[in-house]
Structure formats: structure tokens, C-alpha cells
N, C-alpha and C positions, 0 to 999 in steps of 0.2 A: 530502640524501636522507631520506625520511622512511619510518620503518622500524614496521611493526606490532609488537606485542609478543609476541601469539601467534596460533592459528589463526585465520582473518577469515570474515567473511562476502565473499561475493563478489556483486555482482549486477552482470548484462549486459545493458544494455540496444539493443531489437531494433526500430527505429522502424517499421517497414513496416505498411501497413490497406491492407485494398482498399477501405476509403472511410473518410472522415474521418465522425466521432461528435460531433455538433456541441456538445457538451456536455462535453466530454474535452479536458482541459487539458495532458495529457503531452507530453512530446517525438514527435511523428508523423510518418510521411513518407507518400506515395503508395507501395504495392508495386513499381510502374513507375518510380521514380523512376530518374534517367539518374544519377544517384548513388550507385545501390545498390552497384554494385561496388567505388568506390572508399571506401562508406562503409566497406562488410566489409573490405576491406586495411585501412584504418584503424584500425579495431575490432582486426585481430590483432596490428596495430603496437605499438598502444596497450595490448594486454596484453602482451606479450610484454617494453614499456618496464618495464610495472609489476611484473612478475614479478620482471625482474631487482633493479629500486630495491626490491624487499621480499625479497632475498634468498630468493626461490622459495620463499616464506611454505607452509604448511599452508591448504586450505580447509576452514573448516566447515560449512558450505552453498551453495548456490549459486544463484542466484535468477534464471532470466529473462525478464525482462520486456519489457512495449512500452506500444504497438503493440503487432504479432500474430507474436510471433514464430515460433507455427506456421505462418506462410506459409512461411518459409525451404524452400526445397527441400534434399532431403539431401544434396546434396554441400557447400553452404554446411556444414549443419549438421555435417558432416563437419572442415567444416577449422576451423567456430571451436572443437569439441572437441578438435581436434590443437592450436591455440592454445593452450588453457586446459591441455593436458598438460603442454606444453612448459616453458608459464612459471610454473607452480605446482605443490605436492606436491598432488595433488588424488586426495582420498580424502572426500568429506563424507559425513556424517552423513542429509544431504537436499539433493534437488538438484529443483527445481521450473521449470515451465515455462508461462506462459502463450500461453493458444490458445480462438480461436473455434471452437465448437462445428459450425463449416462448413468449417472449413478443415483439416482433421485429413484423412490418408489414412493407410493404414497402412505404406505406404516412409519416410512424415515421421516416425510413428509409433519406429518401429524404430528410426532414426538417433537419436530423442533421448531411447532407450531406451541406442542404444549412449554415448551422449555420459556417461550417466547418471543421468537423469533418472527420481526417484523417482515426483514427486508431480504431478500435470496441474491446473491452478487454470485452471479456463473459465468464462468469461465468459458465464453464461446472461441475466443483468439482468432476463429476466421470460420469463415462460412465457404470455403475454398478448400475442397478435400486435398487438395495440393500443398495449400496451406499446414493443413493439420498435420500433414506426411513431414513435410520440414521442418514443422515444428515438434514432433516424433508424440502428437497426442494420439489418444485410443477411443475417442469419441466421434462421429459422427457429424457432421450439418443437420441431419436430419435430426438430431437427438433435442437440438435445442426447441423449437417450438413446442412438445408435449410439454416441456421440464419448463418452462414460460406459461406454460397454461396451468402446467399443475400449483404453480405459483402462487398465480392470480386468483386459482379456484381458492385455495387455502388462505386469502385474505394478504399476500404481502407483495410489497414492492421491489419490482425486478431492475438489477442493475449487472450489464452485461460489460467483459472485458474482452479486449481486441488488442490483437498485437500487430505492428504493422512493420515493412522493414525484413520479412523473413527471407531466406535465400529464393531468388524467382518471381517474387513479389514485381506487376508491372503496377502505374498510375491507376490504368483500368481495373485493375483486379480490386485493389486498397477500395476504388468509388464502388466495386458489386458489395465488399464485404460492410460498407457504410449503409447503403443501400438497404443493405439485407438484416441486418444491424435494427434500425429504425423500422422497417417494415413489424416487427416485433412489437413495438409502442413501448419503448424500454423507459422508466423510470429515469434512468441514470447512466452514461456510459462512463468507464475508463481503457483510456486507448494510452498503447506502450511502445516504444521502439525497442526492437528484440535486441537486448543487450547482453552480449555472452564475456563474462569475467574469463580471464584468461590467468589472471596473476597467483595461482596457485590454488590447492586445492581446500573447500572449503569443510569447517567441521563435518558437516550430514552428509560427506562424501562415507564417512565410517559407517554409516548406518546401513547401508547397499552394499549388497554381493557381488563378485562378477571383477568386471578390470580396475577399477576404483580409478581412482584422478586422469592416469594417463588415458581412458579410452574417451573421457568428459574430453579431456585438451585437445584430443583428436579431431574431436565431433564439433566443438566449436571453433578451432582454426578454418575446417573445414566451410562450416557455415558465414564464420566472418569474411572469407574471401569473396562469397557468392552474395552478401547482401548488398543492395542499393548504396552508394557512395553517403556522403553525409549534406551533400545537396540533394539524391534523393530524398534521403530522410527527411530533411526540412520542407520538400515539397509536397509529398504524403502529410505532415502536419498540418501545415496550410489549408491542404485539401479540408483534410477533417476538419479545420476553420469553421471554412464556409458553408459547408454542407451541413453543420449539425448549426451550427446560428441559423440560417436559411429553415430547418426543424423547430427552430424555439428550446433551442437549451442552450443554459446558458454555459461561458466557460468559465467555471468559478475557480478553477487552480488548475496549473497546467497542463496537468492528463485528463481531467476530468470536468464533463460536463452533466449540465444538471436542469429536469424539468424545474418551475418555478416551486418554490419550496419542496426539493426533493435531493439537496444536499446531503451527503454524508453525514452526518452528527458527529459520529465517532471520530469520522478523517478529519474533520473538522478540530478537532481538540487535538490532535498533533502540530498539525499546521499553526493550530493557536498555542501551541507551546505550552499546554494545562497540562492537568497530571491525569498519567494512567499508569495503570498495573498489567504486566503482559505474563502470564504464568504459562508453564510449558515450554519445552527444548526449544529454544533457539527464541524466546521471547525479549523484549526489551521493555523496562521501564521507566515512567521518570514522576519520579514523588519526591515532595518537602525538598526542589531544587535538583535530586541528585539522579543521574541518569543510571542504569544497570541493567545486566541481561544475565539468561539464563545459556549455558552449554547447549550446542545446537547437538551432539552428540546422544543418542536417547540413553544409550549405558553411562554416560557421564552424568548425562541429567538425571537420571531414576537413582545411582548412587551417590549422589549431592543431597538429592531429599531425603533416601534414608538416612544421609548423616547428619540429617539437620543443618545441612549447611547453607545459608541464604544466595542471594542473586548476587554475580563480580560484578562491581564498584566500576566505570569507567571514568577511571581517573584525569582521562584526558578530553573530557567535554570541558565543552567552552559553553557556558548558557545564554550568554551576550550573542554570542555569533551565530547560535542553532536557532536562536529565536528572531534574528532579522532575518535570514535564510530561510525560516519556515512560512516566516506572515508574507514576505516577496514572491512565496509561492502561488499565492492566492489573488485573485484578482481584486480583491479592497486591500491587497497590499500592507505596507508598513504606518502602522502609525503612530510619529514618532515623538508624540508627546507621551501615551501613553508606554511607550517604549523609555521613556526618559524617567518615570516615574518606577518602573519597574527596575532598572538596570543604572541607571543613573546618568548624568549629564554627559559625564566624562565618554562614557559607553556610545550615546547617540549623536556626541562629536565626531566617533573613532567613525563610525558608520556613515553617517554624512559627508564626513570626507572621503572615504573609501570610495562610497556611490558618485562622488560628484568627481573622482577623476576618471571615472566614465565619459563624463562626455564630452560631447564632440569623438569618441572613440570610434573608428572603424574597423573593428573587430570582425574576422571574417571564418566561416567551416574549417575547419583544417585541411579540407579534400578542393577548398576553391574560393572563392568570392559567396557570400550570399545574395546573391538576388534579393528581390522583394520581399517583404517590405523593407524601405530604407529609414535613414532617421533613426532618432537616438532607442537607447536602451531602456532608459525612465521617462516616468512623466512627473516630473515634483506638481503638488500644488497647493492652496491653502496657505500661502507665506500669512506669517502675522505680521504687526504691523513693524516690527522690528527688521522684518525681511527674513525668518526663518521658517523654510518649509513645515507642513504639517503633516503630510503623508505623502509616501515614496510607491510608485507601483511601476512591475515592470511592461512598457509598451509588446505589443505583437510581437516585434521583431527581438525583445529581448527576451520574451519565453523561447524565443529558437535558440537563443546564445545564452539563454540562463547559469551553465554551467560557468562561464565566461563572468559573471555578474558576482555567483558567488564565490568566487576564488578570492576577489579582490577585498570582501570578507572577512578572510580568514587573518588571523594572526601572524606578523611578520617572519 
């Protein structure tokens, strides 16, 4: 039995879309799926397992995600709150919910007001009907201000997502959908560069009717042709830099920014390499050290739980490496005394070295030279008196080249 140590994060994931986002790589299902019922007994199966193996743990936030898990109608949302009662002390801190900006009423509303839910993270991705077209969503511009209002009426805090980067995307368009964005008064943003996986088809490709992987590979060759170069891309981020510091949020990790005490909790505890529990198709966890996930498949996942079978074991985490690579994400960065306490001397050797043949590096986009900002990748500081740094964090120009920072990371 494997037992957390103290309060968790919890996240629930919620597959349902009333249409697939051909660029979205999560565990997904169709709304209609002849599934869904047996998917949600499942679901409360499978907490209710977990609750017990964690001796009816403490939550410290609670996260639900998808797909859209504002589609649920309230009586669903009704009993996976009576679920989540049942097999946990649950009292968080923050309890979040993601939902289309079209799919919000206010009976859904209420119910995952009643479940608990502080904070609403919708899914705007652009405010540019053009956008929405290339990005193949079924919502509206228009849709988002009610579903912002209906929010705020209902007591919780609004945290909107932006993708930027899509096929036709100019400079100008990325600063309307900023713009428009903020106009809002948003809690909290997270902004994404549209990244289409190409490298084969993913589990919850099973779940969806129709052409299955080949028409996905179609539809993202297609759109990777047409996006902005990867000096675009870094200049669209930049942008967003300025324009949301210049608003007062700050950038606390590097998609996400945040009014003054209005950070994630939940994202928070990943980044910080704590323990959570992800239940639901295509979920991942990490407790008492060991990381694991569930089948992103919903017929894999629904007969996994009736056989009592638990969450695969990923055997090949590294926890030394997932956890400088997560705290790097964050703008208070690595800190590597407490790092050394946690994983051991030898561990925040291997990293310090890693990170320190960084620099002087001039590392540049694959598509050209990076422009501004120039200068190194880290900023060491706090040496002791020995001359050993105390925390590692990555400079402006190394959240552009982040992926570049973390390779050097990894195990030889």
C-alpha cells in the first residue's frame, strides 16, 4: 500500500469535449461516449480505492481537469463530490475546475460551487475568431465574458488560457488577444506555444471515431508548416513579457503568470515536486517517491478498475532530475541546499555541474540566432562562504531556451 506523507494534491481527471481539438494531446473522449457512464462509476471506484490505501489522506487542492469537465451535468457533478467526501478529509486550500467558455450554465455552475470549487481556469486560447478556426475550437470570443462574469458572480477566481503560435498568428494579432485577455481582469493567465506532437499516435486516439491517427498527422503537418518560425515564437513570448509585467502579474513559472497572491496552489505542488494523486484515464501520480499513471484509453481504464488493477509503475523516472527540472521552472528556482538534503550531496554535484557547463554558452533557436535578450542562461547566487552557490534560477533568455537547459539534466 503506498501511503502519502501528508496533505496531497489531488487531480480528477474529466475526458468528455463536444469535439476533439486536433492539436490536444490529453486523455479525451467524445461527450456522447456509450462509456461515459461506466467511465464515472469508475472514476468513484477508483477514488474511493484510493482514499482508503491512503488512509482518508488530507487534500490540499484539488484540480479538475480534462477535456471539459464543465460539460458534466449536475447530478454527475453531484456524486463525484459525494465521492471525493467520502474517501478523503477534504478541506483544500483551492479547488479548481476546468471549463469551456461555452459550456458553462449556471445549474453546472452552482454544483461545482457546491463540490467546492474556488477557481474556474477557461480555456479562451484566443480571442481571434481566426484563431479559434485554426485552432479547430467550437466556442466563440463572445462566449467568454458571460462565463468570466458568471464566475465572479459565483464567488471564484478566473484564470484564463491562451495559445499563441497558431497557423496565421501575426505580432499584431498575439498583442489584440493580450489586450483582450487582460481587458477581462483575469486572476491568473497561462499562455502556450501551440505544439503539435507528430511522433505517433497517442493512447485517446482509441477513444474517437472517425480517421483515427492518420487524419490527426494530417492536420498537424499541415498546421506545423504554417506556424511562426521558432524566432517567432520567442518573440510572441517576449511580447507577453512585457505587456503582462507592465499589468502587474507577475511571471512566477514560465507559462504562467499571476496577480499578487493568486498563484496556482495545485501547479504549485508539481513544480515543487510534492505528492499528488491523479485518478482517471490518462492521469499521473507521484506518492511516497514513486511516480505512475493511469491508461489514457477510457475502455482500458474502466477495465483496469473493474479488475482491481492499480496505476503502471513508471519505472524509468528519475526523481533527482524531475525535481531540478521542475523547481527551474519557477521563477524562485532551485534551491540547492535544500535540494541536497532531499536527494543528497552527490545528486546536487551532478546538477551543479551540469548547470555550470552552461555558461558562457551560446545556444541559439534551431530556425536562427536568438535575438534579445542576450547573456547567460542562469543566474547563480547566495554563494556561502565556501564559494558554493545557494540557488540556481533561469535568467529571461533561458526560459526561451529552457528546453536547451533541461537536457543537460538528464542522465548521460
Amino acid at each position: 500500500m503506498t501511503r502519502a506523507t501528508s496533505r496531497l494534491g489531488l487531480y480528477v481527471h474529466i475526458p468528455f469535449c463536444a469535439a476533439r481539438c486536433p492539436y490536444c494531446d490529453f486523455a479525451t473522449a467524445p461527450a456522447t461516449s456509450a462509456l461515459r457512464a461506466r467511465y464515472l462509476d469508475a472514476l468513484a471506484r477508483e477514488i474511493a480505492r484510493e482514499g482508503a490505501a491512503l488512509g482518508r489522506t488530507g487534500v490540499r487542492t484539488l484540480y479538475v481537469g480534462g477535456g471539459t469537465p464543465s460539460l458534466l451535468e449536475p447530478d454527475e457533478i453531484g456524486a463525484l463530490a459525494a465521492a471525493i467526501a467520502s474517501a478523503f478529509s477534504f478541506a483544500p486550500r483551492e479547488a479548481t475546475v476546468e471549463a469551456n467558455p461555452a459550456t458553462l450554465d449556471r445549474a453546472r455552475l452552482l454544483a461545482w460551487r457546491e463540490l467546492g470549487i474556488t477557481r474556474l481556469s477557461l480555456g479562451a486560447q484566443s480571442f481571434d475568431p481566426a484563431g479559434l478556426r485554426a485552432l479547430g475550437r467550437t466556442h466563440q470570443p463572445s462566449d467568454v465574458a458571460p462565463a468570466v462574469a458568471a464566475a465572479r458572480s459565483a464567488g471564484m477566481d478566473v484564470s484564463l488560457d491562451l495559445i499563441f503560435g497558431w497557423p496565421g498568428q501575426t505580432e499584431a494579432g498575439w498583442q489584440a488577444d493580450l489586450d483582450a485577455a487582460l481587458a477581462h481582469g483575469p486572476d491568473h493567465l497561462s499562455l502556450y506555444p501551440l505544439e503539435l506532437r507528430l511522433d505517433g499516435p497517442e493512447e485517446a486516439v482509441a477513444n474517437w471515431p472517425g480517421g483515427g491517427w492518420p487524419v490527426l498527422a494530417r492536420w498537424r503537418s499541415a498546421a506545423a508548416a504554417a506556424q511562426p518560425d521558432d524566432d517567432g515564437i520567442a518573440r510572441r513570448y517576449e511580447q507577453a513579457e512585457r505587456t503582462l509585467a507592465r499589468a502587474g502579474y507577475r511571471h512566477y513559472e514560465i507559462a504562467n503568470w499571476a496577480r499578487p497572491g493568486k498563484r496556482s496552489l495545485h501547479n504549485l505542488g508539481y513544480w515543487r515536486n510534492e505528492e499528488w494523486l491523479g485518478v482517471g484515464a490518462g492521469a499521473h501520480s507521484h506518492l511516497a517517491g514513486v511516480r505512475s499513471r493511469n491508461p489514457a484509453s477510457l475502455l482500458e481504464y474502466v477495465e483496469r478498475v473493474d479488475a482491481g488493477l492499480g496505476r503502471i509503475v513508471d519505472g524509468a523516472a528519475d526523481a533527482a532530475v524531475d525535481g531540478a527540472m521542475l523547481a527551474l521552472r519557477l521563477d524562485e528556482g532551485l534551491d540547492l541546499a535544500r535540494y541536497s538534503g532531499r536527494f543528497g550531496v552527490a545528486a546536487r554535484e551532478r546538477v551543479v555541474a551540469a548547470l555550470h557547463s552552461l555558461d558562457g554558452a551560446r545556444l541559439s533557436l534551431p530556425e536562427g540566432p536568438l535575438t534579445p535578450p542576450e547573456g547567460p542562461l542562469l543566474r547563480w547566487s547566495g554563494d556561502s562562504p565556501g564559494g558554493t552557490p545557494e540557488r540556481v534560477r533561469l535568467t529571461p533568455r533561458g526560459r526561451l531556451l529552457a528546453s536547451e537547459v533541461f537536457v543537460r539534466l538528464l542522465p548521460d
